[in-house]
Gaussian input, Z-matrix of N, CA and C with variables (Angstrom, degrees):
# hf/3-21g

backbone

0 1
 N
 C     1     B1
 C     2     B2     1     A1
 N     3     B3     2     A2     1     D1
 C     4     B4     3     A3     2     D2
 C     5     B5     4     A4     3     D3
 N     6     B6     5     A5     4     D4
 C     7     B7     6     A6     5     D5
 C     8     B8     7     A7     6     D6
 N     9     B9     8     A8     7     D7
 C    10    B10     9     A9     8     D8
 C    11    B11    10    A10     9     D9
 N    12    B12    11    A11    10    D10
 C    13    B13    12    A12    11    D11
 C    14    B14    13    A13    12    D12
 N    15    B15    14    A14    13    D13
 C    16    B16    15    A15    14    D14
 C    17    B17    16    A16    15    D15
 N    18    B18    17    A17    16    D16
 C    19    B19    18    A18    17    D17
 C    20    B20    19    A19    18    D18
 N    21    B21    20    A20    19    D19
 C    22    B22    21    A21    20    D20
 C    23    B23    22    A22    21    D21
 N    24    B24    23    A23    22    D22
 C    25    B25    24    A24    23    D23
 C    26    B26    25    A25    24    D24
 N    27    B27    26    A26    25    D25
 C    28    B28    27    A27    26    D26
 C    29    B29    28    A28    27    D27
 N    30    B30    29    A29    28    D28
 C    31    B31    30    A30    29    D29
 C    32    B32    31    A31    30    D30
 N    33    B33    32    A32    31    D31
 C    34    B34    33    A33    32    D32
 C    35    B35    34    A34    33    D33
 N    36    B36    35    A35    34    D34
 C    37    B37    36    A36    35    D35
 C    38    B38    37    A37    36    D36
 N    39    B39    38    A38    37    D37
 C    40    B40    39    A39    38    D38
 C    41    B41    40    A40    39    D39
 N    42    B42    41    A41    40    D40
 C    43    B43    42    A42    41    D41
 C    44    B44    43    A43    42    D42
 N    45    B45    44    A44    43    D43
 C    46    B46    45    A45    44    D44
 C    47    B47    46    A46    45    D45
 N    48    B48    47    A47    46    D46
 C    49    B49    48    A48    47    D47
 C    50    B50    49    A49    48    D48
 N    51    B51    50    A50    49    D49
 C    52    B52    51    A51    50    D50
 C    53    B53    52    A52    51    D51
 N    54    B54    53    A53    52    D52
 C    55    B55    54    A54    53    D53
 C    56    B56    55    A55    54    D54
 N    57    B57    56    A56    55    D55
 C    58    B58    57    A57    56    D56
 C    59    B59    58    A58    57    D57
 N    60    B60    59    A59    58    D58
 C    61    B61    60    A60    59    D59
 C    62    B62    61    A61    60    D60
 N    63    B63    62    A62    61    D61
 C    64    B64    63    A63    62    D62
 C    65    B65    64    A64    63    D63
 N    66    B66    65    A65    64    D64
 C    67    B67    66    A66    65    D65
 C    68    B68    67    A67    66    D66
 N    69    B69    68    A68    67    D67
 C    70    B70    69    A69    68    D68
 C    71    B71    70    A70    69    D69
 N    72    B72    71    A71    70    D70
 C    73    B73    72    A72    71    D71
 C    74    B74    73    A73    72    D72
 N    75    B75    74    A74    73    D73
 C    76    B76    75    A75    74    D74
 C    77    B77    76    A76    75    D75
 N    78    B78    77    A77    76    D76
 C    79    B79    78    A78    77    D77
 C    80    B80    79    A79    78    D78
 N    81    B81    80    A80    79    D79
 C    82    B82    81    A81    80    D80
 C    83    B83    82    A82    81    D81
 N    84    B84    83    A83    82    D82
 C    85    B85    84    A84    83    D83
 C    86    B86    85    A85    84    D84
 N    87    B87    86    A86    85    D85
 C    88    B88    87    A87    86    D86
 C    89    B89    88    A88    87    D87
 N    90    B90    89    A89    88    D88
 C    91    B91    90    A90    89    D89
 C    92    B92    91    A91    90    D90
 N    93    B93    92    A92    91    D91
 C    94    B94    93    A93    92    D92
 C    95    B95    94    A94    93    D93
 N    96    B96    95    A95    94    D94
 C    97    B97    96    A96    95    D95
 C    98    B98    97    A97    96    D96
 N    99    B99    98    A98    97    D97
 C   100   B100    99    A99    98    D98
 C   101   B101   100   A100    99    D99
 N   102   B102   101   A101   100   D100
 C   103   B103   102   A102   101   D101
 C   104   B104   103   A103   102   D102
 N   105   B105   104   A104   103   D103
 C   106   B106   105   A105   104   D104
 C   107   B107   106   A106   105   D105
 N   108   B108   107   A107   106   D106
 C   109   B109   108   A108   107   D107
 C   110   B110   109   A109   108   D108
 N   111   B111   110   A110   109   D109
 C   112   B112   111   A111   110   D110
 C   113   B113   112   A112   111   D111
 N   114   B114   113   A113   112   D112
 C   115   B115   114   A114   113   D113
 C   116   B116   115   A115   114   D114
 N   117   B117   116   A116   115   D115
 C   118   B118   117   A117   116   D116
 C   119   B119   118   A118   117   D117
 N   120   B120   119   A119   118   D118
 C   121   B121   120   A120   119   D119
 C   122   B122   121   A121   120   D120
 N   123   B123   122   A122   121   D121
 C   124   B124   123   A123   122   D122
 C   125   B125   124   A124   123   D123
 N   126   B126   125   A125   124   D124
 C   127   B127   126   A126   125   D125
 C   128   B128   127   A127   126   D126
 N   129   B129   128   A128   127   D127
 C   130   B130   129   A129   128   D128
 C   131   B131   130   A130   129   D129
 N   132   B132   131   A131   130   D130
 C   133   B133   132   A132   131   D131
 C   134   B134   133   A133   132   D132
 N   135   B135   134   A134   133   D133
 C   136   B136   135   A135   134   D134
 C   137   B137   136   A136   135   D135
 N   138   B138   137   A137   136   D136
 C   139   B139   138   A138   137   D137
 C   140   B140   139   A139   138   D138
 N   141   B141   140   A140   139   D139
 C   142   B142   141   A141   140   D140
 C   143   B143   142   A142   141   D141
 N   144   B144   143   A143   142   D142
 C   145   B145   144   A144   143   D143
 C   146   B146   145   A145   144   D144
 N   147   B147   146   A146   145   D145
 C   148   B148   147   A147   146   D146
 C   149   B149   148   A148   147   D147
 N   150   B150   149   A149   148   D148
 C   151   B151   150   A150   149   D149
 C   152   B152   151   A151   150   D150
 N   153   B153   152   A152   151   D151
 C   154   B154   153   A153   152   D152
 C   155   B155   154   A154   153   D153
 N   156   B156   155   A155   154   D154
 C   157   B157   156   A156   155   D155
 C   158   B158   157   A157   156   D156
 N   159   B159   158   A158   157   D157
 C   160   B160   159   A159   158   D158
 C   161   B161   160   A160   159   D159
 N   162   B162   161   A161   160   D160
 C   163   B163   162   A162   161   D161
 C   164   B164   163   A163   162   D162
 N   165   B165   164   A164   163   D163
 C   166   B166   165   A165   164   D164
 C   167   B167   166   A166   165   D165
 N   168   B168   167   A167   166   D166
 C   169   B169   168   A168   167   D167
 C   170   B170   169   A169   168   D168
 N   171   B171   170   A170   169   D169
 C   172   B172   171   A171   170   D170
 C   173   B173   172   A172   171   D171
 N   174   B174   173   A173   172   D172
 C   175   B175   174   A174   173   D173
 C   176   B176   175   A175   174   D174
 N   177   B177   176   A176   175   D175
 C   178   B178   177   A177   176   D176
 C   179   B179   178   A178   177   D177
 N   180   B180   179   A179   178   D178
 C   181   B181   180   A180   179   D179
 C   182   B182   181   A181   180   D180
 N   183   B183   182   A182   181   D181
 C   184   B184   183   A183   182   D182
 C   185   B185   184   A184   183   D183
 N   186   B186   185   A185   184   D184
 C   187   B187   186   A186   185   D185
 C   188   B188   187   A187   186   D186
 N   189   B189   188   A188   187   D187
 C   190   B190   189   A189   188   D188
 C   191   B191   190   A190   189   D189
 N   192   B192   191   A191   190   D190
 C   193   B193   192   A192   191   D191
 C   194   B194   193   A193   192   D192
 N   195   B195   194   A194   193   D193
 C   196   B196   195   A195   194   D194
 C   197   B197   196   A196   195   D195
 N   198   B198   197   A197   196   D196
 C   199   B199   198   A198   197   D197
 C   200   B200   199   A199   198   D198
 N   201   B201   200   A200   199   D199
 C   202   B202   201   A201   200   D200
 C   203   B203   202   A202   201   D201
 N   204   B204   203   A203   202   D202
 C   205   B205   204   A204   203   D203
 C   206   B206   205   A205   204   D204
 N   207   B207   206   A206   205   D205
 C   208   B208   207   A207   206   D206
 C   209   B209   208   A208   207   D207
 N   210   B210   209   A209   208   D208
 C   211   B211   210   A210   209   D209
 C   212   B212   211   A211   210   D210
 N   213   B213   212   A212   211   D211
 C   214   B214   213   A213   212   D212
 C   215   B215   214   A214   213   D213
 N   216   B216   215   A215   214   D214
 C   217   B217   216   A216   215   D215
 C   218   B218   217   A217   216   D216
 N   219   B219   218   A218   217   D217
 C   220   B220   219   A219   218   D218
 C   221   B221   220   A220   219   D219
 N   222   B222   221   A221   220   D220
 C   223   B223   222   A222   221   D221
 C   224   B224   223   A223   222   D222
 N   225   B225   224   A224   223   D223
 C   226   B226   225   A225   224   D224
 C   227   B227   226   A226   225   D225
 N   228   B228   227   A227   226   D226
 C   229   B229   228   A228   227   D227
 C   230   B230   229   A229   228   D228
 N   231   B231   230   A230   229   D229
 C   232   B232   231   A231   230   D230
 C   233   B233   232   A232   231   D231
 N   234   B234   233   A233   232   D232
 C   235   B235   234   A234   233   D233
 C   236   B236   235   A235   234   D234
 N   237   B237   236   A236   235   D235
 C   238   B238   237   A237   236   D236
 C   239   B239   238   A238   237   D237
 N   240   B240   239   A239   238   D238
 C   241   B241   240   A240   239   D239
 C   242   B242   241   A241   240   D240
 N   243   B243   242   A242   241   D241
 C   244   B244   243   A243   242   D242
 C   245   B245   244   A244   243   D243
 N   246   B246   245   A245   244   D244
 C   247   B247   246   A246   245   D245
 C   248   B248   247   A247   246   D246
 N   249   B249   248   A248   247   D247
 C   250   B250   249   A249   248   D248
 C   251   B251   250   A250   249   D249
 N   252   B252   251   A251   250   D250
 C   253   B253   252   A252   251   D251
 C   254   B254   253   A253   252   D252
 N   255   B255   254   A254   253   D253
 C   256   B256   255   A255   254   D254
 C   257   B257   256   A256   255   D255
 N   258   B258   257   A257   256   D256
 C   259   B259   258   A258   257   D257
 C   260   B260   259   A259   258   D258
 N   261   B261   260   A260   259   D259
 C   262   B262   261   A261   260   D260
 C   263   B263   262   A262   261   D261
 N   264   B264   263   A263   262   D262
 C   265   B265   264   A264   263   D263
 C   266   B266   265   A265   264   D264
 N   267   B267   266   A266   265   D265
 C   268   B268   267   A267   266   D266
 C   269   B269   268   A268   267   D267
 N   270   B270   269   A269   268   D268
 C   271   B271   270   A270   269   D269
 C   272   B272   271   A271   270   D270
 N   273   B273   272   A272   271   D271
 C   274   B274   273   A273   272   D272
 C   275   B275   274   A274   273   D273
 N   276   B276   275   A275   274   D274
 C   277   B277   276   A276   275   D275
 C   278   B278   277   A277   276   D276
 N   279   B279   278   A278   277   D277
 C   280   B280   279   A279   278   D278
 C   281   B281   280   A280   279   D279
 N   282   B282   281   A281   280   D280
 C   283   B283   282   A282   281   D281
 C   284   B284   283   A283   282   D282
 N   285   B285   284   A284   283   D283
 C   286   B286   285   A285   284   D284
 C   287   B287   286   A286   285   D285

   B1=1.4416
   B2=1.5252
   B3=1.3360
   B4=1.9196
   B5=1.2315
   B6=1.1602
   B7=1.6480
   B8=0.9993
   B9=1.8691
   B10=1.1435
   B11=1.6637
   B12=1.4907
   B13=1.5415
   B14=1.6935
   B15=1.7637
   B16=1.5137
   B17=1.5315
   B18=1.2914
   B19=1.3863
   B20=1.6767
   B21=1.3584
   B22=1.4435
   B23=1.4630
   B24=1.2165
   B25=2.0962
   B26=1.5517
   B27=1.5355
   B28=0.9500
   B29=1.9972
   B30=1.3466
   B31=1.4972
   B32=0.9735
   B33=1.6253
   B34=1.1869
   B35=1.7459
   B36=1.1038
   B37=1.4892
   B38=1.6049
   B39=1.3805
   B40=1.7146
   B41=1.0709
   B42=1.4137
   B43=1.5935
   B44=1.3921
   B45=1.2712
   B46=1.8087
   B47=1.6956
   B48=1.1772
   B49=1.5953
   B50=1.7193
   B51=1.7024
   B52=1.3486
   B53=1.7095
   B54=1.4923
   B55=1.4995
   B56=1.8759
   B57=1.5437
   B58=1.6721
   B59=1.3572
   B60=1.9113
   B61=1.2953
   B62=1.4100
   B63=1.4943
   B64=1.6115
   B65=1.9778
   B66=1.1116
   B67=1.5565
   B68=1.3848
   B69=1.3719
   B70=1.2688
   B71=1.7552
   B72=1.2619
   B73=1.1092
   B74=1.9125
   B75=1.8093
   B76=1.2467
   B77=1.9372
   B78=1.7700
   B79=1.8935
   B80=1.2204
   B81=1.6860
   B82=1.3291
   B83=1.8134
   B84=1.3480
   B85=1.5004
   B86=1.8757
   B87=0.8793
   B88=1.3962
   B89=1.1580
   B90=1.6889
   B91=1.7050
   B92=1.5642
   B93=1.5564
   B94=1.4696
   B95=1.3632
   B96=1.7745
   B97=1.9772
   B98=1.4492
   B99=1.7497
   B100=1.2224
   B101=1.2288
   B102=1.6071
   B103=1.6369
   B104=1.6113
   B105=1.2035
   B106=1.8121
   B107=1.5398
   B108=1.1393
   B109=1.4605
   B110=1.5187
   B111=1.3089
   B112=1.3924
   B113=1.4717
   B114=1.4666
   B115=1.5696
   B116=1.7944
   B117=1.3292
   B118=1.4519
   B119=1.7940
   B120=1.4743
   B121=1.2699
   B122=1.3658
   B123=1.4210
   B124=1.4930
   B125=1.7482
   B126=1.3825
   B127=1.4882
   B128=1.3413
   B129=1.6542
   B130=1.8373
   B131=1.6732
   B132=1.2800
   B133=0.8725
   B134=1.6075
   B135=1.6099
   B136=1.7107
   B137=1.7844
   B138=1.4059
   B139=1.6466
   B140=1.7893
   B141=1.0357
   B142=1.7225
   B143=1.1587
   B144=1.3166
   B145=1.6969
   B146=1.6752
   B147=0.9352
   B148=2.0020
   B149=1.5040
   B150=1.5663
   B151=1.1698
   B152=1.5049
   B153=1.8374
   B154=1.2103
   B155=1.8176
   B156=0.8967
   B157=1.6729
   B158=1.7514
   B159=1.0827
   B160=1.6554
   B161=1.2551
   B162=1.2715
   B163=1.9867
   B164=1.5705
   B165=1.2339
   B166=1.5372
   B167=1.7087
   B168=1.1761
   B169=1.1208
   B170=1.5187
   B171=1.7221
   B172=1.7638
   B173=1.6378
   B174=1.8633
   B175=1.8781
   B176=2.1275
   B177=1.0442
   B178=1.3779
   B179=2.3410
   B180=1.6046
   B181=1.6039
   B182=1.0885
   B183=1.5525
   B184=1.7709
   B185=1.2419
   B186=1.7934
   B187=1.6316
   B188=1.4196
   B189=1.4685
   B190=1.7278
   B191=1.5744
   B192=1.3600
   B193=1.5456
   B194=1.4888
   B195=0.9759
   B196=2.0968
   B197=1.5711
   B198=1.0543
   B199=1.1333
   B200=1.2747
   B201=1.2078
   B202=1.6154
   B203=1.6598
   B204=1.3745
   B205=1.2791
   B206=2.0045
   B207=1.6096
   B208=1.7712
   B209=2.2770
   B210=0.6995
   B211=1.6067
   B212=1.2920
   B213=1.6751
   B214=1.1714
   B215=1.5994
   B216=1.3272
   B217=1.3690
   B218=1.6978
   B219=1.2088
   B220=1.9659
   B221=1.2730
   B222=1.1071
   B223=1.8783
   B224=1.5980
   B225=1.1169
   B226=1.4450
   B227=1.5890
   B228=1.2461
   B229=1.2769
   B230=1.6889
   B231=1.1204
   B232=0.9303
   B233=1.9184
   B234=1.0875
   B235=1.0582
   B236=1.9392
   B237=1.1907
   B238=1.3163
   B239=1.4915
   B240=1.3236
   B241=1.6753
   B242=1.3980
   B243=1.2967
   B244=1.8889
   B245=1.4370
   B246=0.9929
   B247=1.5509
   B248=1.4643
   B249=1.6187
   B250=1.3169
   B251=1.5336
   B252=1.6718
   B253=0.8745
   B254=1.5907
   B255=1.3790
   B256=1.4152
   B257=1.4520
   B258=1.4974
   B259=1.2189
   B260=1.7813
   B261=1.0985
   B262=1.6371
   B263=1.9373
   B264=1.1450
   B265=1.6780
   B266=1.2426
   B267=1.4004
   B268=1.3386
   B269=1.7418
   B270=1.0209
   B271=1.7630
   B272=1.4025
   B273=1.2234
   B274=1.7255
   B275=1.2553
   B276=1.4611
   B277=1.9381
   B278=1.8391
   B279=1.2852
   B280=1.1020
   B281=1.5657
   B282=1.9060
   B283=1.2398
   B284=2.1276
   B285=1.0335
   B286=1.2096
   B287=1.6382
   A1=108.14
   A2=113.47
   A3=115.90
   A4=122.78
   A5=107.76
   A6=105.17
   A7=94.11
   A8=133.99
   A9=142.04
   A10=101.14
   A11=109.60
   A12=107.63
   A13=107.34
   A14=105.73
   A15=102.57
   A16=90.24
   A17=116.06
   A18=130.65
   A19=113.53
   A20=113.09
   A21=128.44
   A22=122.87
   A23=90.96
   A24=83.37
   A25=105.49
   A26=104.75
   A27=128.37
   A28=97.12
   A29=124.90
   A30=120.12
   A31=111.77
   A32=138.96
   A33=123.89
   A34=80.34
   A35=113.35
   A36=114.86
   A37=129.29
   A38=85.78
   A39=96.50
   A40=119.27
   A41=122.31
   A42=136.00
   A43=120.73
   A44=105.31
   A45=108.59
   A46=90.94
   A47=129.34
   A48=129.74
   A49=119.61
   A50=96.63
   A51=101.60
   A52=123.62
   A53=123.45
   A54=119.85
   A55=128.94
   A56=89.21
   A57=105.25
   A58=122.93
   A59=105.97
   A60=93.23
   A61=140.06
   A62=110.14
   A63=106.87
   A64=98.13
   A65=111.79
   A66=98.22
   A67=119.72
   A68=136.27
   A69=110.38
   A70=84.08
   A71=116.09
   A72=130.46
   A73=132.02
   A74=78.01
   A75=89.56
   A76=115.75
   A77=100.03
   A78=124.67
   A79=105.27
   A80=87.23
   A81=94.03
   A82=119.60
   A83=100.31
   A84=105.56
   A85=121.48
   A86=108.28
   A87=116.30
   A88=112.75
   A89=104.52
   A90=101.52
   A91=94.25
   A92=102.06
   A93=141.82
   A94=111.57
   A95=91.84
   A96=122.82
   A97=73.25
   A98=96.43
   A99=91.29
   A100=130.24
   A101=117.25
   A102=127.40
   A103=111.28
   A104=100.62
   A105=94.26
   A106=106.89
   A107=128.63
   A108=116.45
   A109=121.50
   A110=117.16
   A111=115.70
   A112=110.40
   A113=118.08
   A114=109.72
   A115=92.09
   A116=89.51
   A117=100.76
   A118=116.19
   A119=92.84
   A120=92.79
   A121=105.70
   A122=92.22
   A123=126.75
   A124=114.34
   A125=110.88
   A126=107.04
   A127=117.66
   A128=106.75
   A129=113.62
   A130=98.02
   A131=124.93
   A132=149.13
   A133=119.71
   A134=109.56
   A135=128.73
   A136=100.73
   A137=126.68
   A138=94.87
   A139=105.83
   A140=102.79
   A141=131.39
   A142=99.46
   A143=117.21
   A144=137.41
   A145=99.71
   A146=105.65
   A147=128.41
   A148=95.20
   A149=108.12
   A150=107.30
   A151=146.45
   A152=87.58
   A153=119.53
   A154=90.34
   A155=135.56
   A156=139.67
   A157=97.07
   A158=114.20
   A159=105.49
   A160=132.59
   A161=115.18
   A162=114.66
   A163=105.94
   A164=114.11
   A165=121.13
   A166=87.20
   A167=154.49
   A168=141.92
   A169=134.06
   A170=84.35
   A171=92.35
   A172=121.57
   A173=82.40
   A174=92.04
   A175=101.93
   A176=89.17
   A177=107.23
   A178=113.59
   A179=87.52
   A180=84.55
   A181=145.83
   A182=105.01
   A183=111.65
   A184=118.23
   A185=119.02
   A186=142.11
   A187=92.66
   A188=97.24
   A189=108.77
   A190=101.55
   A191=113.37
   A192=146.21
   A193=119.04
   A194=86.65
   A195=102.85
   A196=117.20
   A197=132.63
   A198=143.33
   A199=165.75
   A200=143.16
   A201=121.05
   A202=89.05
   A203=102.15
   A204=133.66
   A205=97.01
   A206=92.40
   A207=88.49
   A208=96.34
   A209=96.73
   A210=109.92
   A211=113.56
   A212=125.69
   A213=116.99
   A214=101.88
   A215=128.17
   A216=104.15
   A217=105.09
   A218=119.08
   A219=119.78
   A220=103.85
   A221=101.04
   A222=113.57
   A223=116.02
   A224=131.44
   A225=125.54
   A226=111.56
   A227=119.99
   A228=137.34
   A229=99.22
   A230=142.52
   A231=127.83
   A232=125.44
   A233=134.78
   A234=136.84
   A235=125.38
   A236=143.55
   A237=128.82
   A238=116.83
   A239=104.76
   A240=104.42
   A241=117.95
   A242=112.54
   A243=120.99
   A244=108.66
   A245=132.28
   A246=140.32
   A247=109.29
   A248=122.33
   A249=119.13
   A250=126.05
   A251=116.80
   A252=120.13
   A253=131.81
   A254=127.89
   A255=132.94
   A256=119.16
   A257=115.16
   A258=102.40
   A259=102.37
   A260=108.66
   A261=95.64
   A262=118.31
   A263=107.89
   A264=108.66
   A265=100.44
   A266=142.21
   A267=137.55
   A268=106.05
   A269=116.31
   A270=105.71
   A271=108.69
   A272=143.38
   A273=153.41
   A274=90.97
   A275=116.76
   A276=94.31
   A277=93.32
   A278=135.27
   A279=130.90
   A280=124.88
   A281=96.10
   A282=106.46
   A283=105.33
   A284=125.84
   A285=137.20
   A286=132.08
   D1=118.06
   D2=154.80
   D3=-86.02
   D4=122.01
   D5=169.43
   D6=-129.08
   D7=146.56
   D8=-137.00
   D9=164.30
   D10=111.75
   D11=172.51
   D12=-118.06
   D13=137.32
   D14=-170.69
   D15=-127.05
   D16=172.14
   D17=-179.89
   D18=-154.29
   D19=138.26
   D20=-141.61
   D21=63.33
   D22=6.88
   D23=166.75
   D24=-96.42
   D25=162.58
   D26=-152.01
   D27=-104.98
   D28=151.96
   D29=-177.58
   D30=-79.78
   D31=9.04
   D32=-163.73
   D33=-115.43
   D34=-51.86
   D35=177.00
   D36=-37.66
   D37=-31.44
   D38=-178.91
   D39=-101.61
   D40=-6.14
   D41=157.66
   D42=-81.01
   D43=-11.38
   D44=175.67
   D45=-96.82
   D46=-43.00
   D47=-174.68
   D48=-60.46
   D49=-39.19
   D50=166.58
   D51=-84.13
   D52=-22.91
   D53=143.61
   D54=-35.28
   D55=-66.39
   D56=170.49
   D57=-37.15
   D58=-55.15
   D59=156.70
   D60=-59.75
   D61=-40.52
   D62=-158.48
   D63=-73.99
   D64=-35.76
   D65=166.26
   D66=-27.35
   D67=-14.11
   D68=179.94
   D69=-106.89
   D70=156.64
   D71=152.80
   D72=-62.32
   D73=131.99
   D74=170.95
   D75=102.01
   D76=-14.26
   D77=158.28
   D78=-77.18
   D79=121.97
   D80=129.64
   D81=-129.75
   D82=147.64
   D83=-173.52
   D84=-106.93
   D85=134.05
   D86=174.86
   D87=-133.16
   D88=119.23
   D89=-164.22
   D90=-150.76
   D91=114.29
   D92=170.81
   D93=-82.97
   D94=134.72
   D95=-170.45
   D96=-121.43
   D97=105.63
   D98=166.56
   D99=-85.48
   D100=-21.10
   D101=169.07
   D102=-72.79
   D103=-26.55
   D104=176.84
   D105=-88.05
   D106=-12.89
   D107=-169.19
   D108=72.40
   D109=38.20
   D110=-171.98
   D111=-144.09
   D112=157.17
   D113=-174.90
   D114=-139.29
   D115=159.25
   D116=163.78
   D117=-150.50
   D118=144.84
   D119=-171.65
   D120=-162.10
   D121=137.55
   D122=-161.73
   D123=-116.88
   D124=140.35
   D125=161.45
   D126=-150.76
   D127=172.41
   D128=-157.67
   D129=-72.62
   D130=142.47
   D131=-173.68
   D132=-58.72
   D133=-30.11
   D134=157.07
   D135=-72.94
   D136=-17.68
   D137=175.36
   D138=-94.84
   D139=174.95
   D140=177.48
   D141=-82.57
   D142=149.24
   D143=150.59
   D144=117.72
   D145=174.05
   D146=-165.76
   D147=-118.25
   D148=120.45
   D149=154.83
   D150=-59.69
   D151=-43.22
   D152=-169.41
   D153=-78.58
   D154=-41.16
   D155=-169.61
   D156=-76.19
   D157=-55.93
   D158=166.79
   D159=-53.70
   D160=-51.70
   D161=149.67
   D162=-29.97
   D163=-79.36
   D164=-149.43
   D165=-66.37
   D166=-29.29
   D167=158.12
   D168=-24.19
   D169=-76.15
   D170=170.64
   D171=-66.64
   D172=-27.50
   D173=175.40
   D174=-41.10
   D175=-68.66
   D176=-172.15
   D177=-41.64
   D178=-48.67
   D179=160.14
   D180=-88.09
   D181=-9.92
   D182=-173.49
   D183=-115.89
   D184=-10.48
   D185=-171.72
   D186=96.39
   D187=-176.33
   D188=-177.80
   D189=97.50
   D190=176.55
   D191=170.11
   D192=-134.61
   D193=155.26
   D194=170.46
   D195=152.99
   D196=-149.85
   D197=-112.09
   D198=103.12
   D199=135.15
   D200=-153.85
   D201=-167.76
   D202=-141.22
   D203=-148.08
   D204=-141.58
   D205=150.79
   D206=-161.35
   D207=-67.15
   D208=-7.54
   D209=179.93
   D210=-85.26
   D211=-47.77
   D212=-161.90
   D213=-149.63
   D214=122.31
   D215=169.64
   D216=-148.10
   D217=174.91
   D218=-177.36
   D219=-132.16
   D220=152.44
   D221=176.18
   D222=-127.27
   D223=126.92
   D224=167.45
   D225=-137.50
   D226=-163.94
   D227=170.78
   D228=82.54
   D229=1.37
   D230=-178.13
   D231=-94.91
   D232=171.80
   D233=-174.71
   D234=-50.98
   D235=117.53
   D236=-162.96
   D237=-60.13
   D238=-26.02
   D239=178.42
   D240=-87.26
   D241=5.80
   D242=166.84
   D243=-94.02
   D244=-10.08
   D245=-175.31
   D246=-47.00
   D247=-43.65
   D248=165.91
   D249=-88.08
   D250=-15.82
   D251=146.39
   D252=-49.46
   D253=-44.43
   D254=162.33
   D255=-66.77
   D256=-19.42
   D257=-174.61
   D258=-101.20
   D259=-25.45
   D260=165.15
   D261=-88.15
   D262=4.55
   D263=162.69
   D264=-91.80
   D265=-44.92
   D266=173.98
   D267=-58.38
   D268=-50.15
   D269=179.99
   D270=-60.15
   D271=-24.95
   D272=-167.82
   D273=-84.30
   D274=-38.37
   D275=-162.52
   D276=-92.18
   D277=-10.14
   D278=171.83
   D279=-99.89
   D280=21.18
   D281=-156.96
   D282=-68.25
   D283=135.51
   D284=-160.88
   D285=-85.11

């Protein structure tokens, strides 16, 4: 598992970084904009679980929006001081 929060990156940047990773088997990545308020997170195609269904999860418990694809999905709109809150509810539901 990566978890990794950057600031001044851009979402498109960090969605090609979190792909790159999950290509290898057996990642999954969760990677936090911490000035934008947004995460993305990706995993290898041999593990189990929905990306896009895990976003809209925590979406649903912590505030925020998103959605994706069971491979790849992003979350934003939510509060700046939940940022580690979402990213350790997203590691639990992909817990291994």
């Amino acid at each position: 598992m990566v978890c990794r929060t950057f600031s001044g990156r851009k979402l498109e940047n960090v969605k090609v970084l979190a792909q790159k990773l999950s290509r290898n088997p057996g990642v999954v990545a969760i990677l936090g904009i911490a000035d934008a308020c947004q995460i993305v997170l990706a995993r290898s195609k041999d593990l189990q679980g929905n990306c896009g269904d895990a976003i809209k999860k925590v979406a649903a418990q912590l505030g925020g929006k998103g959605g994706g694809r069971p491979e790849l999905a992003h979350a934003g709109g939510f509060p700046s001081d939940c940022l580690d809150t979402w990213m350790k509810a997203l590691a639990q539901y992909f817990q291994l």
